[in-house]
Every structure is written in structure tokens, then in C-alpha cells.
C-alpha positions in Angstrom: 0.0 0.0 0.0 2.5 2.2 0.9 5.2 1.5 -2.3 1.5 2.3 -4.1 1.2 5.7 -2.6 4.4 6.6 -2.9 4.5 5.7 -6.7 1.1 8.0 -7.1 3.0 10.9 -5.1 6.3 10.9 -7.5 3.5 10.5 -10.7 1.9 13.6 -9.2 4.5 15.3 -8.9 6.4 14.7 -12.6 3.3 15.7 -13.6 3.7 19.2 -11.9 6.9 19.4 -12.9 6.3 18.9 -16.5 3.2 21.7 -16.3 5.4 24.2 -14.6 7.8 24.1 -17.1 5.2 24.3 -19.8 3.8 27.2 -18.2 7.2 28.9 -18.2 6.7 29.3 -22.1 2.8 29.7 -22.2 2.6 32.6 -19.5 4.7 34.9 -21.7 2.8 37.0 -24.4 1.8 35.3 -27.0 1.4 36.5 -30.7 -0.6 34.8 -33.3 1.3 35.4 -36.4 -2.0 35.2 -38.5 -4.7 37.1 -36.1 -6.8 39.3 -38.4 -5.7 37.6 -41.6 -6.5 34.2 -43.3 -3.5 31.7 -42.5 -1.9 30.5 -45.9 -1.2 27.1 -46.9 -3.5 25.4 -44.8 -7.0 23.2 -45.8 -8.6 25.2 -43.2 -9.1 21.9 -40.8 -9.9 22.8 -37.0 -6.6 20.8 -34.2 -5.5 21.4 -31.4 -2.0 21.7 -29.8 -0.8 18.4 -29.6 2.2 18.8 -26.2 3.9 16.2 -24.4 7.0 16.4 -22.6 7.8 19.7 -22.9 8.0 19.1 -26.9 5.2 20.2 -29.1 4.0 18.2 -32.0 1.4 20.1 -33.8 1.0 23.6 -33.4 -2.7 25.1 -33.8 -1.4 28.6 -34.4 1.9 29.5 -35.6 2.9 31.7 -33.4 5.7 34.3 -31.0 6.5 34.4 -27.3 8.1 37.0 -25.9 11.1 37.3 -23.9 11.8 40.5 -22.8 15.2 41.5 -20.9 15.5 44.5 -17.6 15.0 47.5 -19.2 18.3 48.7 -18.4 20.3 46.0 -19.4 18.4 46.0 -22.8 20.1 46.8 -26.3 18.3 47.0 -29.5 18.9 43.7 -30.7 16.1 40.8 -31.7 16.6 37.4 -31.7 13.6 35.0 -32.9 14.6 31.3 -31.8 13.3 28.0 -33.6 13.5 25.1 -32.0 14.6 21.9 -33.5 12.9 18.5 -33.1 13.4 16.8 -36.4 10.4 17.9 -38.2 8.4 15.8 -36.0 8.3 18.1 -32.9 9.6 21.1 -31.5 11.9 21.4 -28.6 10.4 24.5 -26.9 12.2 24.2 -23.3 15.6 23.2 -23.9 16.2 24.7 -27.4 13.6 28.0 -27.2 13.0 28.8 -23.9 17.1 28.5 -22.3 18.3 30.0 -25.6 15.6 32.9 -24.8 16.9 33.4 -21.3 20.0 33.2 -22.2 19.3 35.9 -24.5 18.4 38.5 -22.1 21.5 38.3 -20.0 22.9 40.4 -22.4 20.0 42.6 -23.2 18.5 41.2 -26.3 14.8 40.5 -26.9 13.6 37.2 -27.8 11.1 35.6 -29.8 10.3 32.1 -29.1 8.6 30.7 -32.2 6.5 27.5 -32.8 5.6 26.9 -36.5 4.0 24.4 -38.3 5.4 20.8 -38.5 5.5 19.3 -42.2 3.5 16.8 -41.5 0.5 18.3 -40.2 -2.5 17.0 -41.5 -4.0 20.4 -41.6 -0.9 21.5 -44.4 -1.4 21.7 -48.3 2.3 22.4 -49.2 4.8 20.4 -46.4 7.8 21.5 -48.2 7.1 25.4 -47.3 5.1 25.7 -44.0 8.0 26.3 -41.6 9.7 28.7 -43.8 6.4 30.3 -44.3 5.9 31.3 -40.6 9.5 32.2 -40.0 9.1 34.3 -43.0 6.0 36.1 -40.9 7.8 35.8 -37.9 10.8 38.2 -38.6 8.1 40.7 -40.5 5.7 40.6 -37.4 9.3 41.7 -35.1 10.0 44.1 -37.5 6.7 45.6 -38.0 6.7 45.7 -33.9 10.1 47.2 -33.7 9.4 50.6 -31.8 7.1 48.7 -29.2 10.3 46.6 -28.0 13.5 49.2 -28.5 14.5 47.0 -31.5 16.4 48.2 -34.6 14.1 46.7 -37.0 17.8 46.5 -38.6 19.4 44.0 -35.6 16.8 41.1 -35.9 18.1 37.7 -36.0 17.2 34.0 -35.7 19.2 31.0 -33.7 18.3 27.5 -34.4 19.5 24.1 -33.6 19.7 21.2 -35.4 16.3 21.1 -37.2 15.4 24.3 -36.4 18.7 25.1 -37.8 17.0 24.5 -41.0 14.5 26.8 -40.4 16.8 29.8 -39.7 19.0 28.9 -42.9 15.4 28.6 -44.9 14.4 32.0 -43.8 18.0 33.4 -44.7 18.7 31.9 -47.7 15.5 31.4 -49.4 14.2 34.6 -51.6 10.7 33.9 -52.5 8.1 35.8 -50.8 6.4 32.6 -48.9 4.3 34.7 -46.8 2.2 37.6 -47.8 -0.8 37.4 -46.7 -2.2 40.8 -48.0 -1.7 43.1 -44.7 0.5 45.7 -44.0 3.2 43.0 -42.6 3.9 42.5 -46.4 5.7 45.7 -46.8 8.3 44.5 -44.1 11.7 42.5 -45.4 11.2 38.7 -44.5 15.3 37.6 -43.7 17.0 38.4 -40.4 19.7 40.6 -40.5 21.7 37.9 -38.9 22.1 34.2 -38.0 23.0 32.2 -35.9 23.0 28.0 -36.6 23.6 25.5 -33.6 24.4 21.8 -35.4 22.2 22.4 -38.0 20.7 20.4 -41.0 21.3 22.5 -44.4 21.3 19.8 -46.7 20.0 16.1 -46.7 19.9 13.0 -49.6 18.3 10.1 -49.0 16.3 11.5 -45.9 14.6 8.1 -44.1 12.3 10.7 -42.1 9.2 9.2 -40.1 7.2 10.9 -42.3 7.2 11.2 -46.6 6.3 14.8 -46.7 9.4 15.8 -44.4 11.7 13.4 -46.4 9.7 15.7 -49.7 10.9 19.1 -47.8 14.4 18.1 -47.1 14.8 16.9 -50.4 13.9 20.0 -51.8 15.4 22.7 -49.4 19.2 21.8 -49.9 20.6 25.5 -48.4 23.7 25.1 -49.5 22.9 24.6 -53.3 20.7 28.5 -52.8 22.9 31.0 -51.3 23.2 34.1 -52.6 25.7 37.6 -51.6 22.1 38.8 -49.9 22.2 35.8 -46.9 22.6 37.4 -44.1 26.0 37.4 -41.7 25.9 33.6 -40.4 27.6 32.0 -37.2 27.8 28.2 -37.3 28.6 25.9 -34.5 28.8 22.2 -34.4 30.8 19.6 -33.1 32.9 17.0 -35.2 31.6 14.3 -33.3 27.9 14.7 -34.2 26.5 11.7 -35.3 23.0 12.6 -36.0 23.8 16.0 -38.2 27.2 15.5 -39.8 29.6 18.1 -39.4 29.8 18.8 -43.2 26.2 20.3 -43.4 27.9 23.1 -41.6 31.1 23.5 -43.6 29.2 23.5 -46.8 26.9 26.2 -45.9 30.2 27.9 -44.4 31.9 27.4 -47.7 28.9 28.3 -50.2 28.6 32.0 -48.0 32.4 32.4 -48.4 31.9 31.7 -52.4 29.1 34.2 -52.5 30.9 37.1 -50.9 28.9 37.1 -47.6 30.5 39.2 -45.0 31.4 38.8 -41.1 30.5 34.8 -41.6 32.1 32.5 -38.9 32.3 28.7 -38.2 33.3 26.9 -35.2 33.7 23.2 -35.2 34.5 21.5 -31.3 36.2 18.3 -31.1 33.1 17.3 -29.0 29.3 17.7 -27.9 27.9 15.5 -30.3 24.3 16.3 -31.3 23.3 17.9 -28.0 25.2 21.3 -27.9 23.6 23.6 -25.6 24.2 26.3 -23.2 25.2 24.1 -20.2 27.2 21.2 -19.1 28.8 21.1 -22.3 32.5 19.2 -22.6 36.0 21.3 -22.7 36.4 23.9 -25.0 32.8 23.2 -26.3 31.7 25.1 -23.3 32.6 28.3 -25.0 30.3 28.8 -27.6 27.8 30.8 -25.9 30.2 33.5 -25.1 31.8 33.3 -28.9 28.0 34.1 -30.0 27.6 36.7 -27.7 30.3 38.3 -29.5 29.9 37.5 -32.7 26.7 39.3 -32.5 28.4 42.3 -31.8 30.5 42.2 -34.9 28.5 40.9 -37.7 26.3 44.2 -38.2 29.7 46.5 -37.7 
């Protein structure tokens, strides 16, 4: 009786656990990135969120949260982070909401954004949808700019791994994905900057869990599409990665060099694997957060 009621109390309590930390993202403002406007590339089907385990795997809105850092301490820098997840889900606590506080130690304001997955029922064309609402995503901070203290000029996007993707979709690709007919449309869709954590740019052969992701990675090879008008990109990934091979960043690293892109930088550790974050990580590894602090500094100079 008593191993029972002890087994109940630790459920009860993971169960708090996990709804704190869910709340941690959901009590910030949130920003529809369609409100007034009709959402494009959709069938127009009614979901709901699907969340578990502080990853979300179907969004029901695309949309922002805001982090906003002391006013003192705040510059006028923007950052709009993208989780990863593989396509399949988005890591909002460990690769949104960290990277977001981390972001306002040093004064910038962040953007947690949750898109749409590729292979949401609810999605005409899989191979566009998360580019789409990134697209929207940097307009809507832009169009917002004077409400926050940002330079509409300093807005940027991190990502890792798949949401990696994401960020070099939105700065590499330069088809207008997301007008939707409002007055966000006059407002340039690519960050001024970017910042890439073990990133996918550019798969063959893509055995995803789902056809119309291996359909979008098949068609969005980044490395094969950049222009001189990418933004300034920072790339870091470890040799050891075994999930995202280490060569997806050195041929987006060599395809910006070949296209004249300024204030680019690449930094590969011997180590990390595929789980680079902001804590814990091993030897020299551990730096990386303080080399993109900087680097932020120097790539609109």
C-alpha cells in the first residue's frame, strides 16, 4: 500500500513538474502570427496543440512568445529562436526557452517561435510551411520594432539542429512565402543575422518518419541556394555529431564564403555530439555561448 502511494505521489509530482515548465513558455505573451488575416497554406481543418514532454508536435497557431530582458540591461537587438525536433516536434524548453533566457543576459529580446510541422495533416504544401511562418515571424518583429527598442535593422534567428533548417530557410531562401495581403507584407522577410547551432542545411536520402518531411528536405538543400544577400551567419557544431554530420555546416560555411557574404564564422569543437547547448557542455565546447555573444556584436559592424 505504501510503495503504491508513494508511486502516485512521484507521478503527481512529474506531472507538476512537466506543467510548470510548460507554463514557463505559455505565461509569456503570445502572438498569433496570422490574427486578423487568413492563415496560408492550410486546408482550413480545426486541431488542437498536440504537447507532451515539454515538446510540441502540432502547433494550432503559428505563433511568438516574448522574452523580454530588464530595461536597463536592454540593447536593441532581436533574436527569434526556432526550436529543433526533427520535423516531428519542436523542442520549446531546452532549445527555445534557455536560448531565450540566455538571450536576455545580455540585453537582447527574444522571440520564441512554434511553426508548423510538415506533416501536419492540416498542411497543403509540407515543403514550405515552416519557412512560411518564419518568414512572418521576422516581418511581425519588425513591424513591432518601436514597441520593443529593437532596430528593426538587428533582428536575428538562432536554431538548432532542425530548427537550424528553419533559420538557414528563412535566410537563404528569396521567395516571398508569406504575404498574406496586410501591411506586414511591406516589411523584409530575412533576419539581418544568423546564428546556426548543429544544423541540418542539406540532406539526400532523408529516411524521415514521415514522406512529406523526407519531400521538404529533399527540396530545401541550403547550400545549393545562397546568394551575396544571406545574411551574416555563425555556425557551430561539433565534429563528433553523429545525427547531423559536421559537413552540413562546412558546406553552408563554404557556399557563404563563395558568395561574398561578410562577417561569416564557423566553429567546429572536437566534441558535444548532437546535444550542444548552453550548459554542461565538454572542454572547450563550453565556449560557444560567449563566442555568439560576440559574434553578435560584430557581424552588423
Amino acid at each position: 500500500m505504501k510503495k503504491i502511494i508513494l508511486i502516485s505521489i512521484i507521478s503527481v509530482l512529474h506531472v507538476l513538474t512537466i506543467n510548470a515548465q510548460e507554463s514557463d513558455l505559455f505565461s509569456h505573451r503570445r502572438i498569433n502570427l496570422y490574427e486578423g488575416v487568413t492563415m496560408p497554406n492550410t486546408v482550413g481543418t480545426q486541431h488542437n496543440d498536440s504537447i507532451a514532454r515539454n515538446r510540441i508536435w502540432r502547433a494550432e497557431q503559428p505563433r511568438l512568445y516574448v522574452y523580454v530582458p530588464g530595461l536597463e540591461e536592454r540593447t536593441n537587438k532581436a533574436v527569434i529562436v526556432i526550436p529543433g525536433g526533427g520535423y516531428n516536434k519542436q523542442a520549446y524548453e531546452t532549445a527555445g526557452v534557455s536560448f531565450a533566457k540566455w538571450l536576455n543576459t545580455f540585453g537582447v529580446t527574444a522571440f520564441v517561435l512554434l511553426h508548423r510541422l510538415p506533416n501536419q495533416p492540416d498542411v497543403k504544401d509540407a515543403t514550405i510551411v515552416p519557412f512560411q511562418d518564419a518568414q512572418r515571424a521576422v516581418r511581425w518583429v519588425r513591424a513591432h520594432a518601436t514597441e520593443y527598442g529593437i532596430d528593426p535593422n538587428q533582428v536575428g534567428v538562432i536554431g538548432c539542429s532542425a530548427g537550424g533548417h528553419v533559420c538557414a530557410g528563412v535566410s537563404t531562401i528569396s521567395k516571398d512565402l508569406s504575404a498574406c495581403g496586410d501591411s506586414l507584407d511591406n516589411q523584409p522577410f530575412r533576419p539581418n543575422f544568423c546564428i546556426l547551432v548543429s544544423p541540418v542545411i542539406s540532406v539526400s536520402g532523408y529516411k524521415g518518419q514521415h514522406p512529406r518531411i523526407a519531400e521538404m528536405m529533399e527540396k530545401t538543400k541550403f547550400d545549393e541556394m545562397v546568394t551575396k544577400d544571406n545574411p551574416p551567419t555563425l555556425l557551430i557544431h561539433a565534429a563528433d555529431d553523429r545525427t547531423v554530420n559536421v559537413s552540413n555546416s562546412v558546406k553552408y560555411f563554404t557556399a557563404l564564403q563563395q558568395a561574398g557574404v561578410k562577417n561569416c564564422s564557423l566553429h567546429v569543437f572536437p566534441f558535444g555530439g548532437h546535444s550542444i547547448s548552453l550548459r554542461s557542455q565538454p572542454g572547450s565546447t563550453a565556449l560557444w555561448p560567449a563566442i555568439a555573444e560576440e559574434w553578435m556584436n560584430e557581424a552588423l559592424k
